[in-house]
TORDOFI-669080 format. One line per field, with one value per residue (C-alpha): x, y, z. Coordinates in Angstrom, 3 decimals. Layout:
# residues N
px	c(X, ...)
py	c(Y, ...)
pz	c(Z, ...)
END
This chain:
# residues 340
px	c(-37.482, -37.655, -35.500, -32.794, -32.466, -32.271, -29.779, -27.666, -27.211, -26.542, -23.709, -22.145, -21.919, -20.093, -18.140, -14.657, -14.711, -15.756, -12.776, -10.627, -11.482, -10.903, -7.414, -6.619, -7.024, -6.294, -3.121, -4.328, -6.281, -8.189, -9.042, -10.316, -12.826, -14.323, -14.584, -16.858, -18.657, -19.108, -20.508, -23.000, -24.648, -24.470, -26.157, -28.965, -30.086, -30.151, -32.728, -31.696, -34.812, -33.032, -29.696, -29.315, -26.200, -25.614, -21.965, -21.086, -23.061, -21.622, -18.093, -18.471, -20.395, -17.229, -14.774, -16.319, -15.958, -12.674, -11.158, -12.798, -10.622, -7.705, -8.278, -8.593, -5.294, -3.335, -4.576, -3.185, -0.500, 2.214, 6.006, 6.018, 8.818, 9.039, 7.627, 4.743, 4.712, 1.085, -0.322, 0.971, -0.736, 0.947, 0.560, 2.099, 4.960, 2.158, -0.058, -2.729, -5.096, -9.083, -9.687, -7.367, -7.522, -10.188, -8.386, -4.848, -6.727, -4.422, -1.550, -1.845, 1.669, 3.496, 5.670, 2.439, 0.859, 3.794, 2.876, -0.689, 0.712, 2.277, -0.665, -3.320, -6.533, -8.717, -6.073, -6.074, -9.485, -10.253, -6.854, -8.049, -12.322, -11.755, -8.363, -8.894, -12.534, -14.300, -16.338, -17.483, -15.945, -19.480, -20.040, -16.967, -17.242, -19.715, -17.262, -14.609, -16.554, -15.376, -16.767, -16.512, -13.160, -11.348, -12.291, -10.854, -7.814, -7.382, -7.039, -4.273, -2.192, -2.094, -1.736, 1.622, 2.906, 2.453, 3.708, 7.039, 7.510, 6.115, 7.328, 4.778, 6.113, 6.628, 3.227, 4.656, 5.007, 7.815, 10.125, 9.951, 10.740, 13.780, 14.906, 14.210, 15.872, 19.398, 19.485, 18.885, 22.013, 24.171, 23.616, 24.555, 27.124, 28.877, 28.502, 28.581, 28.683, 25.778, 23.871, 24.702, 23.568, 20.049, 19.178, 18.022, 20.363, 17.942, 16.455, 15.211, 15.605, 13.311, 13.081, 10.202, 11.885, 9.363, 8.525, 10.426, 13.500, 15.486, 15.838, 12.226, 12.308, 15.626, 15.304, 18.971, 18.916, 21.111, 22.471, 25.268, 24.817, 21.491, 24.087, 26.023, 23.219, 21.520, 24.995, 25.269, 21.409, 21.631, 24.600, 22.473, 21.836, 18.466, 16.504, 14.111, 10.840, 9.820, 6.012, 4.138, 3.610, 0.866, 0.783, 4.680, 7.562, 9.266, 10.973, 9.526, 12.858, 13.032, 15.815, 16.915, 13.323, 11.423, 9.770, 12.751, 10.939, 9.199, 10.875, 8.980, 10.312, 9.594, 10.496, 10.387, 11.966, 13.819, 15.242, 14.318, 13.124, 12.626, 12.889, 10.606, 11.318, 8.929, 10.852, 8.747, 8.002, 4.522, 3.467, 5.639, 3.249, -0.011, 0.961, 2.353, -1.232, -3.686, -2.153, -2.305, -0.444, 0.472, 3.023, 5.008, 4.419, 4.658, 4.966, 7.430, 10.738, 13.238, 15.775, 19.034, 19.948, 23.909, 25.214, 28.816, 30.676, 29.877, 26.861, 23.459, 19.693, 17.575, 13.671, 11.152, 11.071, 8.846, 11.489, 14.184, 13.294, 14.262, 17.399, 18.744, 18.525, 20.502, 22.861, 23.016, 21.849, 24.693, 22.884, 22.561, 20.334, 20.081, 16.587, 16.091, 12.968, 11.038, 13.561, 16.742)
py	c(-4.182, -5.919, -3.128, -3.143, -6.945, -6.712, -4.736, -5.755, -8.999, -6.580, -4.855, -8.266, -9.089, -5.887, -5.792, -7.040, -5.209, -2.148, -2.939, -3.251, 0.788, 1.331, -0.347, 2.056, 5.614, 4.600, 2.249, 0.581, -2.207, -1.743, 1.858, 0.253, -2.092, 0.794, 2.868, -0.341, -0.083, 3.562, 3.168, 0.496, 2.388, 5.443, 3.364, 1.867, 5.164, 6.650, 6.694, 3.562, 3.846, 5.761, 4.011, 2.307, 1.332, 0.055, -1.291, 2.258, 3.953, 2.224, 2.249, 6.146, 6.314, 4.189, 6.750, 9.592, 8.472, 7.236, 10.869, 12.211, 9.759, 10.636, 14.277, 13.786, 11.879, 14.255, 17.083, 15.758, 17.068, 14.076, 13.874, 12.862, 9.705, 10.668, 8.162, 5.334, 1.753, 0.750, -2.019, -4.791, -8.062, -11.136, -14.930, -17.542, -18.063, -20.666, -18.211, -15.346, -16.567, -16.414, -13.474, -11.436, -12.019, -8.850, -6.775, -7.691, -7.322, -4.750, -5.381, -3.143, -3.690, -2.058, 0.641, 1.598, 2.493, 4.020, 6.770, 6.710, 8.212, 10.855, 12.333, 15.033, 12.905, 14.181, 13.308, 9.805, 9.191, 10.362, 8.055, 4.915, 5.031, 6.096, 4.273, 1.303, 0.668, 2.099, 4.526, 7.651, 11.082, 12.834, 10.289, 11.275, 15.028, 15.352, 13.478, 15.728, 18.781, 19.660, 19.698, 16.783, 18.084, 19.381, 15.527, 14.305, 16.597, 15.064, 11.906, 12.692, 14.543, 11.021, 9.345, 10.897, 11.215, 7.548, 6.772, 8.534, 7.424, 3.970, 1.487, -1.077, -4.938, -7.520, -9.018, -12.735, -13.942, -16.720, -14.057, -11.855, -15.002, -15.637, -12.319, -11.997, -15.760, -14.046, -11.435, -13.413, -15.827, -12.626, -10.897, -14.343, -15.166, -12.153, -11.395, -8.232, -7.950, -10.151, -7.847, -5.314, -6.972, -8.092, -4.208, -1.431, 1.457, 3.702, 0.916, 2.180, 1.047, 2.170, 0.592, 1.669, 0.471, 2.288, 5.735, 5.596, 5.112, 8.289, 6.944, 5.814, 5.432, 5.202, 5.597, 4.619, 4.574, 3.990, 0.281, 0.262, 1.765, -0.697, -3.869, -2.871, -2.380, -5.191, -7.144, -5.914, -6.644, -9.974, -10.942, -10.410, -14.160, -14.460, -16.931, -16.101, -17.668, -17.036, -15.230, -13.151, -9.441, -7.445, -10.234, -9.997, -12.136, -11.173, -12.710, -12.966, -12.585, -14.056, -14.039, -15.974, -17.586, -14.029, -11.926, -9.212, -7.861, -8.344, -7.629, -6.715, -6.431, -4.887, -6.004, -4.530, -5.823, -8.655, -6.128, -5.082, -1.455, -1.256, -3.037, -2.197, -3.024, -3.690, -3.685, -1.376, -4.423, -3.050, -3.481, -6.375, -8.013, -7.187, -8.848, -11.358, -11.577, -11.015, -13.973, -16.330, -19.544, -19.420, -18.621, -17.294, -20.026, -23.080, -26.086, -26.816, -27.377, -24.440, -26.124, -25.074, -26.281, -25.907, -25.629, -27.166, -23.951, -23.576, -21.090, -21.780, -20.690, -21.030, -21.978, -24.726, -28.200, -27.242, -24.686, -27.513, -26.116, -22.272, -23.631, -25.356, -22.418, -20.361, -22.964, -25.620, -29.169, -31.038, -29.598, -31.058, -29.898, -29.462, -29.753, -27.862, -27.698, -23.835, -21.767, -23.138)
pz	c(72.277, 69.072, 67.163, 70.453, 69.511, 66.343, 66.649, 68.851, 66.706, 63.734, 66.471, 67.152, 63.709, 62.763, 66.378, 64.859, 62.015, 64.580, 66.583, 63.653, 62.658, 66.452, 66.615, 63.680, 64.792, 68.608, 68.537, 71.705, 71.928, 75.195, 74.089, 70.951, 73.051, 75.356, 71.989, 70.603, 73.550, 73.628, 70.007, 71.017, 73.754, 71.282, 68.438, 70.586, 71.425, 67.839, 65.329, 62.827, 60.864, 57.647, 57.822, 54.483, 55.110, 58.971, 58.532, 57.103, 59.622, 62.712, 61.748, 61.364, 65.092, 66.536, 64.517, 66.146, 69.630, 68.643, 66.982, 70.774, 72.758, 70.739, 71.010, 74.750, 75.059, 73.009, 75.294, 78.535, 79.914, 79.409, 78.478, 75.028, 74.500, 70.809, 69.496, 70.789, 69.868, 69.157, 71.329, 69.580, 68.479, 68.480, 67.339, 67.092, 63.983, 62.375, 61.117, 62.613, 64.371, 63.588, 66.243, 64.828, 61.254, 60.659, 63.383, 61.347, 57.265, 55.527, 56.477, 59.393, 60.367, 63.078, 61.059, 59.658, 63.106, 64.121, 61.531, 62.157, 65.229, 63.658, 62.231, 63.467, 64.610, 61.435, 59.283, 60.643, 61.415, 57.008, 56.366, 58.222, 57.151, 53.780, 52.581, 54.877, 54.904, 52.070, 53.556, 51.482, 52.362, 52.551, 55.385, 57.104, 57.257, 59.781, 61.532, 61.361, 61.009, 57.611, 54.011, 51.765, 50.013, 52.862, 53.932, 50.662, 51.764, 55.272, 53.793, 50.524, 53.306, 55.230, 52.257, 51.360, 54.582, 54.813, 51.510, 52.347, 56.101, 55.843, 52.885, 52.757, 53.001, 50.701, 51.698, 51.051, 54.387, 53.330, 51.911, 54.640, 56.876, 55.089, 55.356, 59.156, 59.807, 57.772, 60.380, 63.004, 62.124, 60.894, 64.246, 66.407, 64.057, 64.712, 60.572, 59.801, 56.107, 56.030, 58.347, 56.381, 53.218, 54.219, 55.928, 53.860, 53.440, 55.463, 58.007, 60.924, 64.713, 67.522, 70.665, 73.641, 76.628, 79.646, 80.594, 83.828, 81.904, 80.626, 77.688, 77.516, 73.555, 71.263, 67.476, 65.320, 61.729, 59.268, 57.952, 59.212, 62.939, 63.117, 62.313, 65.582, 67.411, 66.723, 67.297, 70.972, 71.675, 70.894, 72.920, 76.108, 76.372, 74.892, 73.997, 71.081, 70.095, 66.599, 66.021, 64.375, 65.267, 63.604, 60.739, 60.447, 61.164, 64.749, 68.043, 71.491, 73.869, 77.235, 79.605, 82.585, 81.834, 82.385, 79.351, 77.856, 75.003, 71.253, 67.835, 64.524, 61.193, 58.151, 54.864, 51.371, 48.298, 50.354, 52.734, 56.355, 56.295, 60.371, 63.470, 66.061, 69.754, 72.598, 76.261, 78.279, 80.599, 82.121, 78.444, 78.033, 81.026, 79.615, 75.749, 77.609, 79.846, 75.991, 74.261, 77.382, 76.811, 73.052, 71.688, 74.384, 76.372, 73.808, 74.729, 72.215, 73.018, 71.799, 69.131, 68.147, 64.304, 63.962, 60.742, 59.725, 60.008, 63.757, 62.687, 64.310, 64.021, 66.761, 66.503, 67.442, 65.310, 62.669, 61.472, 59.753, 56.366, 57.540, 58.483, 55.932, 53.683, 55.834, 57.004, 54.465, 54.370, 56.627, 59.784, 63.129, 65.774, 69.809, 72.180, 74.562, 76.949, 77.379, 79.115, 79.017)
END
C-alpha cells in the first residue's frame, strides 16, 4: 500500500507532462487522458523496484499504450478526409494559460500536428519521445519493437519529413501578432496586394469543415489563390475574437451570435506559412464546451478601431496598440457588447 501511494503521488506529479507525450502521438485530447489513465493502471501493476529513472519510464509506458491506440484507429475501416485537424487548444489572446503551458512547451503548434499525422505510428511515437522529450532510443525500442538504430532511424525519417512539410514559427509571439492583425485588415479591407504581401509564396490553406459534408476537408495553396479565399471567407459577416491556438495567434468566429469556426496561423520570417481552419461544428461544440467561459465567451465588449482611411481592425480594448500600427495614430474606435 505504501509503494501504490507513493506512487501515485509520483503519477500526479508527472501526469501533465504524461499528457503532454499523449497529446503528441494521438492529436486528440480526450484520447490523450484515457491513454494517461491506461498508463496508470499499467504502472501500478508493474514492478518499479529497478526504475532509475521514473519520469523516463512512465512517459515510455504512456507511449506504448498510446502507438496501440493509434494503431487501432488507423485500422478501422473509416473514409479518410485527407487530412485531420488535431484537437485544438485554445486560450485566450492574453497569454496560455497555466494548465496548458506543459501540454503547449515546444511550440507544439497546429501545422506541426498536422504532420505528426502524416507519419507511420513508430515514426511518430521515436519523433515525439526522443526529439520532444529527451528520452534515450534504447528506451524506446522495446517500444516499437525494433533495435536501437532502426529506432534512431524512425526518428531522422520524422525529422526530415517534418523539416520539409512543417516550417517552424517565428517563436516571438508579438511578431507573429502583427503579422496575423495585417491579414486580418487586408482581408476586410478588401486589400489585396497587402494580402499578398504578408503570405508566403507557398502558404497553405486547409479547412476541416465535418465529415458529413462532401467536402469534409479543403486544402488551397498558393499566395495568391489563399488571398481570394480568405477575401470571400471573411465577408460572411463574422465577428472575430482574437486568441491563442496551440500557443499561436488565431480568431474565434461567431455568427449571428452562434460558434462558426477557429483560425490558426503560422508564421515564419514575418510571413504566414498556413492557415488552419476549424468548422466541423460537432468539434466546434466540444472546444467551445473545454475552454468554458474564456475566451470565447469574454466578457469584454468586441471593439472596432477605425482608422482615417475608412480601414478598421476589430478586437477587444486592450488591443489599441495593435491598431495603431496597422492603422495609424488618428484612430477612433466603436463598442460593441458580445455578439453584436
Amino acid at each position: 500500500m505504501g509503494d501504490e501511494h507513493w506512487l501515485s503521488e509520483r503519477f500526479e506529479e508527472h501526469r501533465p507532462r504524461l499528457r503532454a507525450v499523449a497529446y503528441r502521438v494521438l492529436g486528440s485530447l480526450s484520447e490523450a487522458d484515457d491513454a494517461v489513465q491506461e498508463a496508470w493502471l499499467r504502472s501500478i501493476r508493474a514492478d518499479t523496484s529497478q526504475v532509475e529513472n521514473l519520469g523516463a519510464w512512465l512517459a515510455t509506458i504512456v507511449g506504448w499504450v498510446s502507438l496501440n491506440m493509434l494503431r487501432a484507429r488507423r485500422a478501422r475501416p473509416e473514409e479518410p478526409i485527407g487530412f485531420h485537424l488535431p484537437d485544438l487548444v485554445m486560450d485566450s489572446a492574453e497569454g496560455v494559460s497555466p494548465e496548458h503551458e506543459t501540454l503547449l512547451a515546444d511550440a507544439v503548434g497546429v501545422a506541426l500536428m498536422i504532420v505528426l499525422e502524416t507519419l507511420s505510428p513508430p515514426e511518430r511515437l521515436a519523433y515525439v519521445l526522443h526529439d520532444m522529450f529527451g528520452i534515450p532510443f534504447t528506451e524506446i525500442a522495446p517500444v516499437v519493437q525494433r533495435s536501437s538504430e532502426s529506432t534512431r532511424q524512425l526518428a531522422s525519417r520524422a525529422r526530415r519529413r517534418i523539416r520539409r512539410l512543417a516550417p517552424l514559427d517565428d517563436g516571438d509571439l508579438a511578431g507573429q501578432r502583427v503579422a496575423v492583425a495585417a491579414f486580418l485588415a487586408a482581408s476586410r479591407d478588401g486589400d489585396f496586394d497587402a494580402l499578398i504581401a504578408v503570405l508566403d509564396p507557398e502558404v497553405v490553406l486547409r479547412a476541416e469543415l465535418g465529415a458529413d459534408r462532401a467536402d469534409a476537408a479543403i486544402e488551397v495553396r498558393g499566395a495568391r489563390t489563399v488571398a481570394g479565399s480568405a477575401q470571400a471567407y471573411l465577408r460572411l459577416g463574422l465577428l472575430g475574437i482574437p486568441v491563442l491556438v496551440n500557443g499561436t495567434p488565431g480568431v474565434f468566429y461567431r455568427q449571428a451570435g452562434q460558434p462558426f469556426s477557429v483560425l490558426s496561423f503560422t508564421v515564419s520570417n514575418g510571413l504566414i506559412t498556413s492557415i488552419d481552419i476549424l468548422a466541423d461544428q460537432d468539434r466546434l461544440g466540444q472546444l467551445v464546451s473545454r475552454v468554458g467561459n474564456s475566451p470565447t465567451k469574454s466578457g469584454d465588449p468586441d471593439v472596432v478601431w477605425q482608422g482615417a482611411g475608412g480601414s478598421s481592425y476589430r478586437g477587444t480594448r486592450n488591443d489599441g496598440n495593435a491598431a495603431r500600427r496597422h492603422l495609424g495614430a488618428g484612430i477612433s474606435r466603436r463598442i460593441f457588447g458580445a455578439g453584436h
